[in-house]
N, C-alpha and C positions, 0 to 999 in steps of 0.2 A: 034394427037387429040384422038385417038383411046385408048393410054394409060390414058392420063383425063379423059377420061370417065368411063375405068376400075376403076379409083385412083391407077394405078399403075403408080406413081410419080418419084420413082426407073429408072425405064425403059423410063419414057419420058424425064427424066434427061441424062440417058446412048444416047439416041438419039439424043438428044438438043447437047449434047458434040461431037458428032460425026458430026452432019452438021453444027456447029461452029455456030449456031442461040442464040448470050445473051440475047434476050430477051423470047426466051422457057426456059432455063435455070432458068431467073429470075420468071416465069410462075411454075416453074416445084418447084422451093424451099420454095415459098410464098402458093404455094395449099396443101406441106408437112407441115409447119411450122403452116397453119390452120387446118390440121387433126391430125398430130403426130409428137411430139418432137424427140423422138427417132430415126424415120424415117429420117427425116430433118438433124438430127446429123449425118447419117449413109450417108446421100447427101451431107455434108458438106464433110466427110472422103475422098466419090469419087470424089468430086470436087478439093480437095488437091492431092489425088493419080492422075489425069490430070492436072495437074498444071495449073488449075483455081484460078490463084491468084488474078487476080483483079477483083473478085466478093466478093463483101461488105456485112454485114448485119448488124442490129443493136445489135444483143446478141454478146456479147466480145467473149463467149465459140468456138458460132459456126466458129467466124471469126479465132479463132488458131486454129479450126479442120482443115479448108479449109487453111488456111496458112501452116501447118504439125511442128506448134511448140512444141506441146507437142507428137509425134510422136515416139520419143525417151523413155519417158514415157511409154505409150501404148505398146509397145514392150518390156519392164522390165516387165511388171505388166503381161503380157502370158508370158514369162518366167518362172516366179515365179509359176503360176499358172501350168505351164507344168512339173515344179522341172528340168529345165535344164538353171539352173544358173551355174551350174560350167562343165567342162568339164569332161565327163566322160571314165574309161579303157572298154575295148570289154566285159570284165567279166560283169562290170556293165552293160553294156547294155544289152548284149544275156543272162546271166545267167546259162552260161553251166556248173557252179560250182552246179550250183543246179539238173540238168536232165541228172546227171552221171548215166551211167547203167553200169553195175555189170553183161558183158557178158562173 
């Protein structure tokens, strides 16, 4: 109750999960989905990472965040964004070709 009241809906999610209560869970996603979409997307992510699969909503998006079908996806796309799509040699990565000293 105490996280409701903050609207830290995050953590009254992470608690609802923890003492196995669906209906704080469904409390917890419906009070996100009326403040912040984003948030609520990032509750659907954690309800998929605990294999909360049979909790429904009406947005198709959120229902593949919490099912982890584009999951595959979302791990390409940090990939990319991190530049370690391919695998890289020790040189690449340390760069000790570059911090030669000349003792």
């Amino acid at each position: 109750k105490l996280y409701f009241a903050e609207g830290q809906y995050p953590d009254a999610l992470r608690v609802a999960m923890r003492i196995n209560d669906m209906s704080l869970v469904e409390k917890a996603m419906k009070a996100a989905k009326d403040k912040d979409e984003l948030v609520h997307k990032q509750m659907a992510l954690m309800l998929g990472a605990n294999k909360y699969f049979g909790f429904e909503e009406d947005d198709d998006t959120v229902n593949r965040l919490i099912s982890n079908e584009d999951l595959w996806e979302h791990f390409q796309s940090l990939a990319r964004e991190l530049n370690v799509e391919e695998a890289k040699t020790p040189e690449d990565v340390y760069k000790s070709h570059l911090s030669e000293s000349s003792s």
